[in-house]
FIMAR-894079 format. One record per atom (N, C-alpha, C): x, y, z; residue number from 0; residue in three letters. Coordinates in Angstrom, 1 decimal. Example, Ala and Ser with C-alpha at 12.3 -4.5 7.8 and 13.67 -1.06 7.14 Angstrom:
residues 2
px:py:pz:num:residuo
13.2:-5.7:7.8:0:ALA
12.3:-4.5:7.8:0:ALA
13.2:-3.3:7.8:0:ALA
12.8:-2.2:7.1:1:SER
13.7:-1.1:7.1:1:SER
12.9:0.0:7.9:1:SER
***
This chain:
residues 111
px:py:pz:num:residuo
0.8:-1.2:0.0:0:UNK
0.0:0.0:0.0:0:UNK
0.9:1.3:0.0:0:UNK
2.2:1.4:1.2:1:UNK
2.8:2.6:1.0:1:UNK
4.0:2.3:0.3:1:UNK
4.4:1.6:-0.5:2:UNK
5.6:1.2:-1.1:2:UNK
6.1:1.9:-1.9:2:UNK
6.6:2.5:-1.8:3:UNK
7.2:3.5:-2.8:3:UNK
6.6:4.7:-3.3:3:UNK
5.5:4.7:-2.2:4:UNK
5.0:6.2:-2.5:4:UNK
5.6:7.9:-2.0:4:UNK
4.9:8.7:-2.8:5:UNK
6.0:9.8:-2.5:5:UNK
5.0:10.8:-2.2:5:UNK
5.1:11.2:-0.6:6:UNK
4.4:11.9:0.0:6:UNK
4.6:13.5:0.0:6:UNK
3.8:14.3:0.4:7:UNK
4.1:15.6:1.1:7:UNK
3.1:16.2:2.1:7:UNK
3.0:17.3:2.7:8:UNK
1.9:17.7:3.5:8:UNK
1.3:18.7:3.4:8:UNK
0.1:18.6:2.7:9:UNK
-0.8:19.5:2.2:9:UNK
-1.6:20.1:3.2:9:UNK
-1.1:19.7:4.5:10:UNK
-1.7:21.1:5.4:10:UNK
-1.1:20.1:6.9:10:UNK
-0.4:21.6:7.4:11:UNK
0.2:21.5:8.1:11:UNK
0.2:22.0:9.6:11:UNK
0.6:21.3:11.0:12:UNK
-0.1:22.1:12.0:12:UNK
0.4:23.4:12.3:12:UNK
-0.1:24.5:13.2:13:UNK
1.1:25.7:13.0:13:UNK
1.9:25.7:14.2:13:UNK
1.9:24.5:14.5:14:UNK
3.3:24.3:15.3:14:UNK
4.5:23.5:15.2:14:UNK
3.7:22.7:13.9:15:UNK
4.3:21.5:13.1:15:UNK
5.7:22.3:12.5:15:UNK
7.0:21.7:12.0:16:UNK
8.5:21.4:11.1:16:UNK
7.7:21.4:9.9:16:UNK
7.7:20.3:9.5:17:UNK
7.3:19.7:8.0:17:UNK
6.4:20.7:7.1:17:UNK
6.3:21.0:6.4:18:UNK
5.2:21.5:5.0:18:UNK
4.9:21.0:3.6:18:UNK
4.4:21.7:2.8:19:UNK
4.2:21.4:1.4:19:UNK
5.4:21.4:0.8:19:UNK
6.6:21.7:1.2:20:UNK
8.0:20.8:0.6:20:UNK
8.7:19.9:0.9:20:UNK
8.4:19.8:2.3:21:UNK
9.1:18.6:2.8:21:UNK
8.3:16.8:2.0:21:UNK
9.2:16.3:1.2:22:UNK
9.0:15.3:0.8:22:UNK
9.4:13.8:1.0:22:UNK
8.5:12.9:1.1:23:UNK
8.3:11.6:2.0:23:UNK
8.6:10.9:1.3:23:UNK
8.9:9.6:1.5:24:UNK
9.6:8.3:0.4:24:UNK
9.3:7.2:1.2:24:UNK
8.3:6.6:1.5:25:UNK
7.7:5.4:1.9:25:UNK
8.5:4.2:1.0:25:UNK
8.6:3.5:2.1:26:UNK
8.7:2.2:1.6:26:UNK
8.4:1.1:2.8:26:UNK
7.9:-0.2:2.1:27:UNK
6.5:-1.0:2.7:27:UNK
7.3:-2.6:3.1:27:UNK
7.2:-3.3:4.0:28:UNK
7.4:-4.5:3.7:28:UNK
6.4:-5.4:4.7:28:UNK
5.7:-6.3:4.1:29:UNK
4.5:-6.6:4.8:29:UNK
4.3:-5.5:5.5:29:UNK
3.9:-5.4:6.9:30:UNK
3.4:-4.2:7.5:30:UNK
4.5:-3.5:7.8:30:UNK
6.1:-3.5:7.7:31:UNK
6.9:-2.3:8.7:31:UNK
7.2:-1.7:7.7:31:UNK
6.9:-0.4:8.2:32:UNK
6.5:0.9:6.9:32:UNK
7.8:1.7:7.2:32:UNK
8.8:2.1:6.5:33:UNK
10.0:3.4:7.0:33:UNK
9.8:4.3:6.0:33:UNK
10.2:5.3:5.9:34:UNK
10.4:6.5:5.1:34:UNK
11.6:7.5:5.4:34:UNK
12.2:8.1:4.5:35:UNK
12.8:9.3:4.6:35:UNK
12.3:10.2:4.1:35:UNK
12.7:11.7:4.4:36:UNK
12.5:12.8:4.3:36:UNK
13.0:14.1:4.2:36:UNK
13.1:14.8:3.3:37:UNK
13.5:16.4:3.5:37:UNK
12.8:17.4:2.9:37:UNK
13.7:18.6:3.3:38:UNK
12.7:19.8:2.4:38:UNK
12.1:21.0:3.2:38:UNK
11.9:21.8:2.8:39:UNK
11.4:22.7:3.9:39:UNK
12.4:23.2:5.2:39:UNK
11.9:23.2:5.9:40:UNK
12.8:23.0:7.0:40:UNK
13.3:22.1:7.9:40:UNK
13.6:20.9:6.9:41:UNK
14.1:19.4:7.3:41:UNK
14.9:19.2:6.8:41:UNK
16.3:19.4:7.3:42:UNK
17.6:18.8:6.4:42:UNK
17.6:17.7:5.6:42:UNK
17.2:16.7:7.1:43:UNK
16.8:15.2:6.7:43:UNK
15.9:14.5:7.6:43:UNK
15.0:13.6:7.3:44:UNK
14.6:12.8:8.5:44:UNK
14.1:11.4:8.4:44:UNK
13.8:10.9:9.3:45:UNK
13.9:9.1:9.4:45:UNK
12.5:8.8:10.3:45:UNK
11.5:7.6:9.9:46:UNK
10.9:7.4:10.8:46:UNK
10.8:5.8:9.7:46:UNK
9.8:5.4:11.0:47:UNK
9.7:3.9:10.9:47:UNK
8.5:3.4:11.9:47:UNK
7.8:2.5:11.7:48:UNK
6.5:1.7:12.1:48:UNK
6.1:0.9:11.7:48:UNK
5.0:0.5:11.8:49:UNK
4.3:-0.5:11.1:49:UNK
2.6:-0.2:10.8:49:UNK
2.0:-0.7:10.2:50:UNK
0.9:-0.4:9.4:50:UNK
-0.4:-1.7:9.7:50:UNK
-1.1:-1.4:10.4:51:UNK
-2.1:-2.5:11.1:51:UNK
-3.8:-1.9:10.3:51:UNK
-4.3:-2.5:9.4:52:UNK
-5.1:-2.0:8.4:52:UNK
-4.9:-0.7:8.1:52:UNK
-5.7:0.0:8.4:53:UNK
-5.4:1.8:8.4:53:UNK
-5.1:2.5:8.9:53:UNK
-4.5:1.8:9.8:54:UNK
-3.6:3.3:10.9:54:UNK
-2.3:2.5:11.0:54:UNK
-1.5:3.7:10.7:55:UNK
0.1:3.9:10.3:55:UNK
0.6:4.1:11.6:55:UNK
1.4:3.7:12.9:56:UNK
2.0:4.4:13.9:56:UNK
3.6:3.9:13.6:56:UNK
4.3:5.5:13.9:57:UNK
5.9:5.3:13.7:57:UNK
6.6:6.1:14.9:57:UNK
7.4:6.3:14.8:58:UNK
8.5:7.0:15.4:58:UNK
9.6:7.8:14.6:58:UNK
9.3:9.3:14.5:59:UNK
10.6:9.3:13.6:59:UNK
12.0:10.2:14.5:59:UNK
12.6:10.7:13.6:60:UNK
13.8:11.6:14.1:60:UNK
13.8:12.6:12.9:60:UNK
14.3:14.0:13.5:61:UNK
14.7:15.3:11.8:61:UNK
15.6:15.6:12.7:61:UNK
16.2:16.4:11.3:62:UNK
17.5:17.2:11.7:62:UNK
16.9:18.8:11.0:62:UNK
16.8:19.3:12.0:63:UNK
16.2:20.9:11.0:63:UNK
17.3:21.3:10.2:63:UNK
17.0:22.2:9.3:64:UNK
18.2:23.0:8.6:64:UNK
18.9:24.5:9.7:64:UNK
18.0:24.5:10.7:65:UNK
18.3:25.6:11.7:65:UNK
19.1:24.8:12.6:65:UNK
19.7:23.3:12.6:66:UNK
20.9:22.6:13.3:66:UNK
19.9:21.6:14.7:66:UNK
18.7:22.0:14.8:67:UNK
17.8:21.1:15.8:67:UNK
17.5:20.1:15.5:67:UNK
17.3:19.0:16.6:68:UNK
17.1:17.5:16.3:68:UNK
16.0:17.5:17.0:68:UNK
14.8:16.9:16.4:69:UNK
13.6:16.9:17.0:69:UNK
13.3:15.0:16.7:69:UNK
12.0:14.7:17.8:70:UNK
12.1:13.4:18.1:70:UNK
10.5:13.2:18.3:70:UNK
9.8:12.4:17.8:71:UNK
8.9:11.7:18.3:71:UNK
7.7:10.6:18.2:71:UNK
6.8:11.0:18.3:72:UNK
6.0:9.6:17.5:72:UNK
4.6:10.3:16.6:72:UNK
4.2:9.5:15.9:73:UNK
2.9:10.0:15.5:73:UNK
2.0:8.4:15.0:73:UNK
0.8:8.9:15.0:74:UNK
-0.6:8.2:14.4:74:UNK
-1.2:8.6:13.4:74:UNK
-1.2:7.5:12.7:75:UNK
-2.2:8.0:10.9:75:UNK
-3.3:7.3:10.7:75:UNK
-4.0:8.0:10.0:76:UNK
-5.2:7.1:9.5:76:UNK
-4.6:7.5:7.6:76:UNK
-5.0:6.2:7.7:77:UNK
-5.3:6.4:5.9:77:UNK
-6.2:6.0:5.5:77:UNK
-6.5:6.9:4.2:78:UNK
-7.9:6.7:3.6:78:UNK
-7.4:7.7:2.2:78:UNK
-8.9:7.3:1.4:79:UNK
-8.1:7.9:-0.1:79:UNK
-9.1:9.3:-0.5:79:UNK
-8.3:10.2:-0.9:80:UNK
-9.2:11.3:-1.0:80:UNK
-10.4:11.5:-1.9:80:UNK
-11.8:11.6:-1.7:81:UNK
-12.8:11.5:-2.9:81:UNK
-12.6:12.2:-4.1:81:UNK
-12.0:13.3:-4.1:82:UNK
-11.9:14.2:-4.9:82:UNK
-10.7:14.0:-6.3:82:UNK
-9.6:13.4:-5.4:83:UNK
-8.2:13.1:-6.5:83:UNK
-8.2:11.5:-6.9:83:UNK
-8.9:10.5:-5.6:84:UNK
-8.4:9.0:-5.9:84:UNK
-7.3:8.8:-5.1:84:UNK
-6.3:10.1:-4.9:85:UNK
-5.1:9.9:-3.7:85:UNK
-5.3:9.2:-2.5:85:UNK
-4.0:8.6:-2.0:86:UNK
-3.7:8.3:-0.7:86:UNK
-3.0:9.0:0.0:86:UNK
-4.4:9.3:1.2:87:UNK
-3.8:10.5:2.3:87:UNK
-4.0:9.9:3.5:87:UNK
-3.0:10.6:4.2:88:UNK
-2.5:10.2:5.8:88:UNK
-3.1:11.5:7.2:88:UNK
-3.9:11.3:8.0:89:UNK
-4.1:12.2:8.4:89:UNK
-3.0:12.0:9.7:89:UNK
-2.2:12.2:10.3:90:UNK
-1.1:12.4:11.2:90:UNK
-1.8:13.4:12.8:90:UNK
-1.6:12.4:13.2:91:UNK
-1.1:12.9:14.6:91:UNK
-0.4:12.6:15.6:91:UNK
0.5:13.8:15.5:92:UNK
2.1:13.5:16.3:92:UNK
2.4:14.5:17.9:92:UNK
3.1:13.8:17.9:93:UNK
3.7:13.9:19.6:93:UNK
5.0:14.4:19.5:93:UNK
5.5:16.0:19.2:94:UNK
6.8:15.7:19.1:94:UNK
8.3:16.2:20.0:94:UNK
9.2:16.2:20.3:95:UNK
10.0:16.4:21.4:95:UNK
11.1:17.6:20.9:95:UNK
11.5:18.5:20.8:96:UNK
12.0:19.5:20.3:96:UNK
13.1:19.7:21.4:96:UNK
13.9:20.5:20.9:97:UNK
15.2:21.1:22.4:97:UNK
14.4:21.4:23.0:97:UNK
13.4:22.5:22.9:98:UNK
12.8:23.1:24.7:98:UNK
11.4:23.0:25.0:98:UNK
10.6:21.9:23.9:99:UNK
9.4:21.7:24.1:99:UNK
8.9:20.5:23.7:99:UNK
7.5:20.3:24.1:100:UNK
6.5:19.2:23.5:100:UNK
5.7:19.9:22.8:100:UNK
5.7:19.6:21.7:101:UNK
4.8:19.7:20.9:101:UNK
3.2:18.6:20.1:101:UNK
2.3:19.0:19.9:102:UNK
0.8:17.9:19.1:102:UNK
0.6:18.7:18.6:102:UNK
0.2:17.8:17.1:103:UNK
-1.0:19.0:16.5:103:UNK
-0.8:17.7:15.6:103:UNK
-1.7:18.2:14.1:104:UNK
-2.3:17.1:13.4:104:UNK
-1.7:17.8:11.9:104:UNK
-1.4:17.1:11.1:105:UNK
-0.5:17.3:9.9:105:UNK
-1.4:16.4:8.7:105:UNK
-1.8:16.8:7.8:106:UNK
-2.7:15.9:6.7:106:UNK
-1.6:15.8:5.7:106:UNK
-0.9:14.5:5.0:107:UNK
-0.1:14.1:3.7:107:UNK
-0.9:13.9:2.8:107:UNK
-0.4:14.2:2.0:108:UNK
-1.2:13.3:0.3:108:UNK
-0.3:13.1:-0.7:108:UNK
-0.4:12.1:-1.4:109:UNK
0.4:11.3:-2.3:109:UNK
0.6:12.3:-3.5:109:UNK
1.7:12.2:-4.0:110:UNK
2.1:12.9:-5.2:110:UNK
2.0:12.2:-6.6:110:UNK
***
């Protein structure tokens, strides 16, 4: 299902790193799902989970382009958009920053 798809985030929390440049690279094996990442204000980044029908949970790690390492987890639902046929992820993450915690909710869609 996410196997080599190529993501981005078409709406983003306003507390959330990631945006509409930061770009995703899924890759699938039975259920353990990893991806990398950059763009925007993401040097680089790494996460990894597994995929239990339609909810995606991972863990990832970024490196900002501002030199910060941020850390944490998130939860997806997927489902496919009526409008395009795409596969979108709705995200909600937990994330750990140098001087804070951060949640909010981040929506992906397939390129």
């Amino acid at each position: 299902m996410l196997n080599n798809l190529i993501m981005n985030v078409i709406q983003a929390a306003p507390n959330g790193i990631v945006n509409e440049k930061t770009i995703f690279r899924f890759k699938q094996r039975n259920n353990i799902v990893n991806a990398e990442y950059s763009g925007g204000k993401i040097k680089k980044g790494y996460l990894i989970g597994f995929l239990q029908k339609k909810v995606l949970t991972f863990t990832y790690c970024q490196f900002r382009l501002s030199g910060e390492l941020d850390h944490g987890k998130s939860k997806c639902v997927l489902s496919v958009d009526p409008n395009n046929g795409k596969l979108k992820l709705t995200e909600k993450f937990d994330m750990k920053t140098e001087s804070s915690t951060e949640i909010g909710i981040n929506v992906f869609m397939e390129i």
